[in-house]
C-alpha positions in Angstrom: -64.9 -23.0 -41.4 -62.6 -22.4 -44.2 -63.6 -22.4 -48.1 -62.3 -23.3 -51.0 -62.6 -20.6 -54.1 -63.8 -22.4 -57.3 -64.3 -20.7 -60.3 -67.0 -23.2 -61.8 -70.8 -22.0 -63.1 -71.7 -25.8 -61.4 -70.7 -24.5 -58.3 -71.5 -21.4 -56.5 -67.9 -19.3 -55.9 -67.5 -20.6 -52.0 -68.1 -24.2 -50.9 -67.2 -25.6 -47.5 -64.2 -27.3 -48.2 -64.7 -30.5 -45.5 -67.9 -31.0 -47.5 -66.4 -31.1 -50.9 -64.5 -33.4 -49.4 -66.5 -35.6 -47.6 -68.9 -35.9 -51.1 -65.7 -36.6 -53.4 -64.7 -39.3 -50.4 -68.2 -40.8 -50.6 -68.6 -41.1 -54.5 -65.3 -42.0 -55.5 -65.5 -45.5 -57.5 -62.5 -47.2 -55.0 -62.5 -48.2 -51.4 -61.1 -45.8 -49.6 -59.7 -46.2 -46.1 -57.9 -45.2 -42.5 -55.9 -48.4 -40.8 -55.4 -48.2 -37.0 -52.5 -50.1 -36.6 -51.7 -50.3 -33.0 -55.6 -51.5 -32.6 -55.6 -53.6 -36.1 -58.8 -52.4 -37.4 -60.5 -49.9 -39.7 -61.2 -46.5 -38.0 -62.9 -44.8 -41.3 -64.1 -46.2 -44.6 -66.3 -45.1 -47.6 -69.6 -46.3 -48.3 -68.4 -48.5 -51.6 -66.4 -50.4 -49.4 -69.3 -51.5 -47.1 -71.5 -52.1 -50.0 -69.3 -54.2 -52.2 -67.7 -55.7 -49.4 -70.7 -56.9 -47.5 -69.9 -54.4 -44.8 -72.9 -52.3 -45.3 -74.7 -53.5 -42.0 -71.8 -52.3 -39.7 -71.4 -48.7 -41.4 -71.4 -47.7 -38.0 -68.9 -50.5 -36.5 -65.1 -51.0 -36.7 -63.5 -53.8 -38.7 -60.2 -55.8 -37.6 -58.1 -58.0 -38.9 -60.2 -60.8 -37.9 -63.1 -59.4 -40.2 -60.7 -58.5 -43.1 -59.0 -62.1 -42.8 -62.3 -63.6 -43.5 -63.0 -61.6 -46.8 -59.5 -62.2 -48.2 -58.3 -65.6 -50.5 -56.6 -67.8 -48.0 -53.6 -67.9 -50.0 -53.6 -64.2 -50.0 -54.0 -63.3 -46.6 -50.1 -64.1 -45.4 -48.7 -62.0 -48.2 -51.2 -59.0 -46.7 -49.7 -59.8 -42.9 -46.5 -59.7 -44.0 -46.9 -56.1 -46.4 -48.8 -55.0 -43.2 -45.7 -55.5 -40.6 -43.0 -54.3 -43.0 -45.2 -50.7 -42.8 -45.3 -50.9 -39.4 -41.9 -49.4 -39.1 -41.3 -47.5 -42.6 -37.6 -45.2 -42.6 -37.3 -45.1 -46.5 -40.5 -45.2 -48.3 -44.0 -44.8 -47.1 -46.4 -46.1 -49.4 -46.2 -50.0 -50.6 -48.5 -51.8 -53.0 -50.7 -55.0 -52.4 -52.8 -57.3 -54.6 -54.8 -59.3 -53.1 -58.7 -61.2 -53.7 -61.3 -60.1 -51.6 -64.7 -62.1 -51.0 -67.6 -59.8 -51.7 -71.2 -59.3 -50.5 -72.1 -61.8 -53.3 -69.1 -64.2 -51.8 -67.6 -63.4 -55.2 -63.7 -63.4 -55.1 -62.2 -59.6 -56.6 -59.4 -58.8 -57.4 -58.0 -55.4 -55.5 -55.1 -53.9 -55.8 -54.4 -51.6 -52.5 -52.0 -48.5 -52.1 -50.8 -48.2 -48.7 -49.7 -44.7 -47.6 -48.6 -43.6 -44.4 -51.2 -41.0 -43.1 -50.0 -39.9 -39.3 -46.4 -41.3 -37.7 -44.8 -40.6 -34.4 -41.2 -40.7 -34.2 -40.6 -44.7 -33.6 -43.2 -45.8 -36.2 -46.4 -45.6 -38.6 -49.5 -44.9 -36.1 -52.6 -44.7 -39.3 -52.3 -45.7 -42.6 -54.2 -44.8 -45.7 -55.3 -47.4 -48.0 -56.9 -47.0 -51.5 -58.2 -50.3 -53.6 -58.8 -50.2 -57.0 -61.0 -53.5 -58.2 -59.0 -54.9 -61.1 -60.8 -57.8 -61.4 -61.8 -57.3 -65.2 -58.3 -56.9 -66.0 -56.7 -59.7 -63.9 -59.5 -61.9 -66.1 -58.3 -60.3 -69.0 -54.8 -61.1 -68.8 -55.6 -64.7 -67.6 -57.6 -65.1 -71.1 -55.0 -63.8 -72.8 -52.1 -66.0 -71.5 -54.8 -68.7 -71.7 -55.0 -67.7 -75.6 -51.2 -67.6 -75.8 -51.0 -71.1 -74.4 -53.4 -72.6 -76.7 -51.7 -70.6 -79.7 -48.3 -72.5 -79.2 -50.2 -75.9 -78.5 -52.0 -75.5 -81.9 -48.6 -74.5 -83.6 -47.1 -77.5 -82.5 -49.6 -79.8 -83.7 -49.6 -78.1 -87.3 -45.9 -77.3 -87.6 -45.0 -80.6 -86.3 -47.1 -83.4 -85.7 -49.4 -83.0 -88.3 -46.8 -81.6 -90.9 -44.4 -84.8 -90.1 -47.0 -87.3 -91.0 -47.9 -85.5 -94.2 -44.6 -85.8 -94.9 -44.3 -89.4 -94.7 -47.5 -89.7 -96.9 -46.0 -88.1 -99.5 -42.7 -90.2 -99.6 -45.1 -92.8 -99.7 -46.9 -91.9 -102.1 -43.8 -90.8 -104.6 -42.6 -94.6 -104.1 -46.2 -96.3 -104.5 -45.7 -96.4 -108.5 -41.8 -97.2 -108.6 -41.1 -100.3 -110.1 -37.8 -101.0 -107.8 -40.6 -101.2 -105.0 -42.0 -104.8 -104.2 -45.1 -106.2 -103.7 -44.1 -106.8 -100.1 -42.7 -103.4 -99.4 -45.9 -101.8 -101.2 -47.9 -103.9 -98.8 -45.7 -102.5 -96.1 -45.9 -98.5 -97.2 -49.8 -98.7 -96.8 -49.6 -99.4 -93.4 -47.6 -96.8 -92.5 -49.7 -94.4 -94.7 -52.5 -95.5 -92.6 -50.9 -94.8 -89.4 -49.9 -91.5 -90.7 -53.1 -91.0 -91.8 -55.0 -91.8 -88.4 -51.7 -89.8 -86.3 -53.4 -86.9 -89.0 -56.9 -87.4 -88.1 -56.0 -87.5 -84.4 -54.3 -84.2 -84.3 -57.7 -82.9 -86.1 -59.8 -83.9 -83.3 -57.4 -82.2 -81.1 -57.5 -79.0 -83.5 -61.3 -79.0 -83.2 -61.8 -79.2 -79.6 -58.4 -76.2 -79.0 -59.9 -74.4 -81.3 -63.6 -73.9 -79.7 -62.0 -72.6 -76.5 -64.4 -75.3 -74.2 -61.7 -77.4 -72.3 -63.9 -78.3 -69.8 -66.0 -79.9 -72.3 -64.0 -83.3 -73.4 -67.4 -85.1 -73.9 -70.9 -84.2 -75.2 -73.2 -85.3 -72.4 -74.9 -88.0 -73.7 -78.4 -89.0 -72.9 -78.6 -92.4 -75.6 -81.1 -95.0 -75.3 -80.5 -98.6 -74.3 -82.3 -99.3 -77.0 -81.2 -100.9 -79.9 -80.9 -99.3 -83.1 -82.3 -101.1 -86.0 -81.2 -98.5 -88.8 -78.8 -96.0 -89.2 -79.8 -92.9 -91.7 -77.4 -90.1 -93.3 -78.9 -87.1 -93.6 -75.7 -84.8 -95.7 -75.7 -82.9 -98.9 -72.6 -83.7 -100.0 -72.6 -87.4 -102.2 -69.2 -88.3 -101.7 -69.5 -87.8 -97.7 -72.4 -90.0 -97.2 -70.8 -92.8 -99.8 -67.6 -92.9 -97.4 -70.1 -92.9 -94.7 -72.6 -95.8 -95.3 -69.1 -97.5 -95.9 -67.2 -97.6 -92.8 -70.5 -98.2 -91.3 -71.3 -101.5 -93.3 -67.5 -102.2 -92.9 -68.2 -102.4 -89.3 -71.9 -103.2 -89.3 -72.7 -105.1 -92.0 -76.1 -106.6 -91.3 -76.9 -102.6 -90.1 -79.2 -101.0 -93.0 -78.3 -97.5 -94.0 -80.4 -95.2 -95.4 -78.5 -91.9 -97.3 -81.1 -88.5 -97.4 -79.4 -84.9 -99.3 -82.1 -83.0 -98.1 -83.3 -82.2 -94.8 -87.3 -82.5 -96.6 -86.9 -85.6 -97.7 -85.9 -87.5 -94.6 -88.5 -85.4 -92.6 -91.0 -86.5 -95.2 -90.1 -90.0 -94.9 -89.5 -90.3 -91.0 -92.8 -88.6 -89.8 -94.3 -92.4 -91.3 -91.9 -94.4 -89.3 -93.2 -97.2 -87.2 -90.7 -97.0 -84.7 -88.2 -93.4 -85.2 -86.5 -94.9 -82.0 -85.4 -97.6 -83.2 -83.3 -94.7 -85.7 -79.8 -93.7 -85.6 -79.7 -90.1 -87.1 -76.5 -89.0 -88.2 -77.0 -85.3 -89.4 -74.8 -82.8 -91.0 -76.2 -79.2 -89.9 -74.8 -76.7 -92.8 -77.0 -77.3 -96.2 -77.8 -75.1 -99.0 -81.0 -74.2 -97.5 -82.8 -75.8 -94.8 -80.2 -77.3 -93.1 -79.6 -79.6 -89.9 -81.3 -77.0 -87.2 -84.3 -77.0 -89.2 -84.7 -80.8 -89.2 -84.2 -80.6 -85.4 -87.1 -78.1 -85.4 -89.4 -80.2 -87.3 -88.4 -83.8 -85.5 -88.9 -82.3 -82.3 -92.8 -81.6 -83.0 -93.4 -85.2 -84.1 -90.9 -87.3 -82.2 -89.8 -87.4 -78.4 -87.1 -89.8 -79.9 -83.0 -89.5 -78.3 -81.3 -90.8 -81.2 -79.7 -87.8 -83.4 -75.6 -87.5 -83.6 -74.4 -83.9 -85.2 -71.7 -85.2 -87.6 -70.2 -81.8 -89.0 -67.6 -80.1 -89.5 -68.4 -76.7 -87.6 -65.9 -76.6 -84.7 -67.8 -73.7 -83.3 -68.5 -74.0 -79.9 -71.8 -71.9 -80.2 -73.1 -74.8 -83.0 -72.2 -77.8 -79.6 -74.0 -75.5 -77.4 -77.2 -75.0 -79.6 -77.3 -79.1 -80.4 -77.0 -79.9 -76.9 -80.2 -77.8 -76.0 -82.1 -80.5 -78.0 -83.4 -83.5 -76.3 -83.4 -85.5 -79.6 -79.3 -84.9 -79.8 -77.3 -87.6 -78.1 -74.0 -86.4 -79.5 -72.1 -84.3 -81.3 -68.7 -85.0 -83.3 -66.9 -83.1 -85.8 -66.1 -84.9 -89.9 -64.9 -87.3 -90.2 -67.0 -90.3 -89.6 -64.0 -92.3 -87.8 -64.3 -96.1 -87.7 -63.3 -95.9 -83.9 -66.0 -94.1 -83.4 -68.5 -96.1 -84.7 -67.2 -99.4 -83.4 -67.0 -97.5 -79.7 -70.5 -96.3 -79.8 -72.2 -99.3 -80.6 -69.9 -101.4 -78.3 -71.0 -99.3 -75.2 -74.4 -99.4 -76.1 -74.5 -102.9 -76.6 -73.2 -103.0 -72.9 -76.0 -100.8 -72.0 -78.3 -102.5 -73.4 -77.4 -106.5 -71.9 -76.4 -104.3 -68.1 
């Protein structure tokens, strides 16, 4: 038996060389394999490759073609014929490359990328072939991310450089002819219009901003879980003055029978809602970011003395980690990003309306 010298203190001087071998073939981190291909099957493989394969039962069994076609991604599997015919009768080269998924034990698709190499030949074509597959399945997810990130990157450019920056330029001609005296009453009249338009065009491409921007696309709509019932009071609950004046006022634009109660602190409202007859019968708009105790603190509190679904997150976090923590409470029936739109409002009370008289 011959022996390979090594000149290691791990090893002793002389170790069986089909040994080393056979240990470095069992432990290495790829799938390692010999590809009868006059029979179409595996002759020899490594134990990684039955065990993240789901081949570890027939360690002892060949696998064909048939078996490997039932691992690989359907729309993989006639690329791996076809790289598996041209090496049937290689003159120039004698390794070739495939990347291909592969189901494993979990029924997980990988990604593998496979070096073919021509291990034994007679003299009119390849008889074995020796295959080594490297699972690149982190980095084939990485570069999808990546290009995924690149895509979003120029959507978001376009809505800043252009949509967004055409309408602010049309609000600011406007707004340099509002005070010239050459402009009439009629045109004025006129000029607010399209400033409005610009303004909602503006708003629009916000929204869109918000949702690119927390990287959830499958996530259009927060899954809503509102009550048919019907709300008998809406309540602010914001530190910021100003924001809850503009507010209470497209609601009572919209709503003007509605009564709207306006809280700064999170303390107050709690202090004032743990005595209401009916917290149901609530609509809770609540910002979440306050000097102090702040929106997830209310939600901590209500939750101990009310099973009511009638809270809607109105901030302007666009992180998608803030969405995911407000929808883990029952009490939260939405959440939108600042702000407060007037098609908003009028959509959400016309569908539960419709809800409500179904």
């Amino acid at each position: 038996m011959q022996s390979l010298v090594i000149e290691n203190e791990i090893f002793p001087q002389k170790v069986n060389s089909s040994a080393l071998l056979e240990a470095i073939y069992h432990k290495l981190p790829d799938l390692v394999f010999i590809f009868d291909m006059k029979a179409r099957k595996f002759i020899i493989r490594n134990a990684i490759l039955n065990e993240l394969l789901g081949f570890f039962d027939l360690s002892g069994q060949d696998i064909n073609c048939i078996s490997l076609q039932s691992i690989i991604h359907p729309d993989d599997w006639q690329g791996v014929e076809k790289s598996l015919r041209s090496m049937k009768r290689l003159v120039n080269t004698d390794s070739i490359e495939i990347e291909c998924r592969c189901k494993d034990a979990n029924q997980q698709y990988q990604y593998f990328q496979t070096r073919l190499s021509v291990f034994e030949r007679d003299e009119k074509e390849v008889l074995f072939l020796l295959g080594i597959s490297q699972n690149i399945t982190e980095r084939k997810q990485s570069e999808h991310q990546k290009e995924l990130y690149k895509n979003r990157l120029q959507e978001l450019s376009f809505i800043t450089s252009h949509e967004m920056r055409h309408e602010y330029a049309k609000i600011q001609s406007i707004v340099n002819l509002m005070d010239n005296r050459f402009i009439t009453d009629v045109e004025r009249v006129d000029l607010i219009k399209e400033a409005k338009k610009s303004i909602q065009l503006i708003n629009s491409s916000i929204f869109r901003l918000n949702h690119k921007l927390s990287f959830n696309q499958n996530d259009d709509f927060f899954e809503s879980n509102k009550a048919t019932d019907k709300f008998t009071k809406v309540i602010f609950i914001d530190d910021d003055v100003l924001t809850n004046v503009l507010n209470k006022k497209i609601l009572q634009a919209l709503l003007p029978e509605m009564p709207v109660e306006v809280y700064l602190s999170v303390d107050e409202a709690i202090k004032d809602l743990k005595s209401a007859p009916s917290p149901e019968e609530l609509l809770i708009f609540l910002d979440i970011n306050f000097p102090g105790r702040g929106g997830w603190d209310f939600l901590d509190e209500y939750m101990q003395f009310s099973s009511a679904a009638n809270v809607i997150v109105l901030s302007s976090s666009i992180d998608n980690r803030d969405r995911e923590k407000a929808r883990s409470y029952k009490s939260v029936i939405d959440y939108i990003t600042k702000p407060l739109s007037f098609e908003f409002i009028k959509t959400f009370f016309e569908e539960l309306k419709s809800m409500h008289y179904s």
